[in-house]
C-alpha positions as CSV (number, residue, x, y, z in Angstrom):
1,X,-97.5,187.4,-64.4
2,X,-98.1,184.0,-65.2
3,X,-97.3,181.2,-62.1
4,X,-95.7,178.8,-64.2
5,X,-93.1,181.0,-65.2
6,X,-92.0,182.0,-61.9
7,X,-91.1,185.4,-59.9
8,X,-87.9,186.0,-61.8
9,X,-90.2,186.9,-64.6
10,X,-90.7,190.6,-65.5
11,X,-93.6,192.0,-67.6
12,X,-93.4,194.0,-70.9
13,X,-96.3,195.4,-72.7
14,X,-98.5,192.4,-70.2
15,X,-96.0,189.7,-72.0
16,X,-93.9,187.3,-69.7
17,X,-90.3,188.6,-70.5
18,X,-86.7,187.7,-68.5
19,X,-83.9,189.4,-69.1
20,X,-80.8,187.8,-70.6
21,X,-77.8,188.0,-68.8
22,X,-78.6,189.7,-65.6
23,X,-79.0,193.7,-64.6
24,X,-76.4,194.9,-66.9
25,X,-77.2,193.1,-70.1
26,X,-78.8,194.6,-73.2
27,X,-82.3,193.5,-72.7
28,X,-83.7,192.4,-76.6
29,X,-87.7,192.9,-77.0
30,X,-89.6,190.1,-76.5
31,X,-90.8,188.1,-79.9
32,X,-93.8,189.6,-81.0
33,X,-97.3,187.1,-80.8
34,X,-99.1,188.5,-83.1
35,X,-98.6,186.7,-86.5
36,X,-98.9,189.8,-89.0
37,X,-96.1,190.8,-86.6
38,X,-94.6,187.7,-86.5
39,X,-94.4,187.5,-90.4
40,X,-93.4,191.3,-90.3
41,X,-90.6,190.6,-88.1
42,X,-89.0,187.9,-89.9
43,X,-89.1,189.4,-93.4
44,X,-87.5,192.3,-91.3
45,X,-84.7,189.8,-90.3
46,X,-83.6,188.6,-93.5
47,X,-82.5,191.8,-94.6
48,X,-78.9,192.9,-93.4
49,X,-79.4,196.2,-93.0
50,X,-82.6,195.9,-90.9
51,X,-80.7,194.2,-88.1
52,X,-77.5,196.2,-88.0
53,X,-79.8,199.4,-87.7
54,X,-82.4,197.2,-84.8
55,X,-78.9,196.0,-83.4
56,X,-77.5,199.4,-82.8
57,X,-81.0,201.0,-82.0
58,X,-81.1,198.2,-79.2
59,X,-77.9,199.1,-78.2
60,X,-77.8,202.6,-78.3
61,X,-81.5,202.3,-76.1
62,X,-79.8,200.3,-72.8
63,X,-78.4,201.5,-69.8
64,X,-74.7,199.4,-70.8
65,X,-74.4,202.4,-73.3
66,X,-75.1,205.3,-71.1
67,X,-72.6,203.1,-68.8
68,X,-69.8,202.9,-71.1
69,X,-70.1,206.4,-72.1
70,X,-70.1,207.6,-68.8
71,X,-66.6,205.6,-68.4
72,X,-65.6,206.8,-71.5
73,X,-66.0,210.9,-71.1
74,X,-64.7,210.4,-66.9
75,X,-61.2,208.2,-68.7
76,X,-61.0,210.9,-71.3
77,X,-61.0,213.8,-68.8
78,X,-59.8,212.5,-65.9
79,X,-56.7,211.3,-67.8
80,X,-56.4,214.5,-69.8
81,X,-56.3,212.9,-73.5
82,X,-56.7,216.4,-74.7
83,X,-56.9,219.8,-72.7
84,X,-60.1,221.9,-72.0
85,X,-62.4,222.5,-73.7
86,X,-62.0,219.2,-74.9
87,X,-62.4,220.1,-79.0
88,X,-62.5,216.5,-80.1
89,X,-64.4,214.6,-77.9
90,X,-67.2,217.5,-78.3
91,X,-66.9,216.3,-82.6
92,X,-66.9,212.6,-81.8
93,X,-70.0,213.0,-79.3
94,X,-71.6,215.7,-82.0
95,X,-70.7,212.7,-84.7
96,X,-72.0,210.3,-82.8
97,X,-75.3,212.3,-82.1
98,X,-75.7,213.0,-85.8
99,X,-75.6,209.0,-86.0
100,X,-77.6,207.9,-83.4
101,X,-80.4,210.4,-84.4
102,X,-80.8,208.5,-87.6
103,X,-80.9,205.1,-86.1
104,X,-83.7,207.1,-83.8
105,X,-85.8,207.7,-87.0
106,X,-85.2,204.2,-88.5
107,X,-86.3,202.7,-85.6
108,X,-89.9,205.0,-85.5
109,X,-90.1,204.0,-89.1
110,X,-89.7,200.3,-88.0
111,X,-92.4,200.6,-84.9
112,X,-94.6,202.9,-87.8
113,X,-94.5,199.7,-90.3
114,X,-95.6,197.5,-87.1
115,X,-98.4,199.9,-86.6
116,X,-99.2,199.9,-90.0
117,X,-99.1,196.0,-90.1
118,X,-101.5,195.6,-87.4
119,X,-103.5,198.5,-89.1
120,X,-103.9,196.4,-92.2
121,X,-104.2,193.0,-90.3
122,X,-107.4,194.6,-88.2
123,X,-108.7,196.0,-91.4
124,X,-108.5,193.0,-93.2
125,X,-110.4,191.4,-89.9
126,X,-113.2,194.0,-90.0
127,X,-113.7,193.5,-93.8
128,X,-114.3,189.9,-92.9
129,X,-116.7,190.6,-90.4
130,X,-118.6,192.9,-92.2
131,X,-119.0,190.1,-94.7
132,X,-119.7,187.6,-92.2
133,X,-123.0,190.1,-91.1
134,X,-124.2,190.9,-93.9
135,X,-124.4,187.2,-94.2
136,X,-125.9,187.0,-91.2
137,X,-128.5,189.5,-92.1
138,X,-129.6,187.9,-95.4
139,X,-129.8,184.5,-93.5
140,X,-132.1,185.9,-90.7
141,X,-134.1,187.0,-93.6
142,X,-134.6,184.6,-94.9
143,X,-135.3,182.6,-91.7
144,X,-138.0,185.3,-91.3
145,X,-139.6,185.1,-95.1
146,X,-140.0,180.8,-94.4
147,X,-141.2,181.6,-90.6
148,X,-143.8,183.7,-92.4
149,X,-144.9,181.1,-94.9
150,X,-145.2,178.2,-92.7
151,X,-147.6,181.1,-90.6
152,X,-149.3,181.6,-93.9
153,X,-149.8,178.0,-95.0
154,X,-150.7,177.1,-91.0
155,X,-153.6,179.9,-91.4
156,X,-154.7,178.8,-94.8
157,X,-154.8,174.9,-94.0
158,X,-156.9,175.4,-90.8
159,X,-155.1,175.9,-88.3
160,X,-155.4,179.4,-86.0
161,X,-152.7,181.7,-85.5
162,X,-151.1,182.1,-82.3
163,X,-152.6,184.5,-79.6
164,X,-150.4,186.5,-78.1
């Protein structure tokens, strides 16, 4: 945790993050750092459908939902809106299962995509390394073939090679 940010700060994934709007609010993920995430994220954002789905997946993943739907199935039997073995609020919860597992699966396609972003961002990084030693490499051979001709042309004009 970082000093400057103070002890009301909580960690996520070793990134300084306070909730909004106390205990019971719906805590949103913190923005990613990364900038192929960064970029991923916002191209993400500018399509409506992307942020319904993240808005109900972040929803449907806090504690205020299983809250309210604890309220909800106590009201419903408690106040009898329909007699054992309570037929319709077994097809509204089965409904609402069949929903929620498909916002489940967009959102493991939307954490797959992040992986793949980074995937291809570290790729991309190694690619440019490699490069960058193979350069290296050709350079220190080169440093090698003109270290061995000034010791050639040293020898040649006189002078005595180095005892080791």
């Amino acid at each position: 945790m970082l000093p400057e940010l103070g002890a009301d700060f909580a960690t996520v994934h070793s990134v300084p993050f306070r909730p909004r709007g106390g205990s019971m609010a719906i805590q949103l993920p913190p923005e990613p750092h990364h900038p192929a995430l960064r970029k991923h994220a916002q191209a993400r954002a500018e399509s409506l459908q992307n942020r319904v789905a993240d808005g109900i997946t972040t929803f449907a993943g806090s504690m205020m939902f299983v809250y309210i739907h604890l309220l909800w199935f106590a009201v419903w039997i408690v106040f009898r809106v329909e007699k054992y073995p309570f037929g319709l609020l077994t097809m509204i919860v089965s409904l609402e299962a069949i929903f929620l597992s498909t916002f489940v699966m967009i959102s493991q396609n939307r954490a797959d995509s992040k992986r793949q972003v980074l995937a291809d961002h570290q790729w991309e990084f190694v690619q440019t390394e490699e490069k960058q030693n193979e350069q290296l490499i050709d350079l220190s051979k080169k440093i090698l073939d003109l270290t061995t001709a000034i010791h050639q042309l040293t020898v040649v004009h006189g002078g005595t090679p180095p005892t080791t």
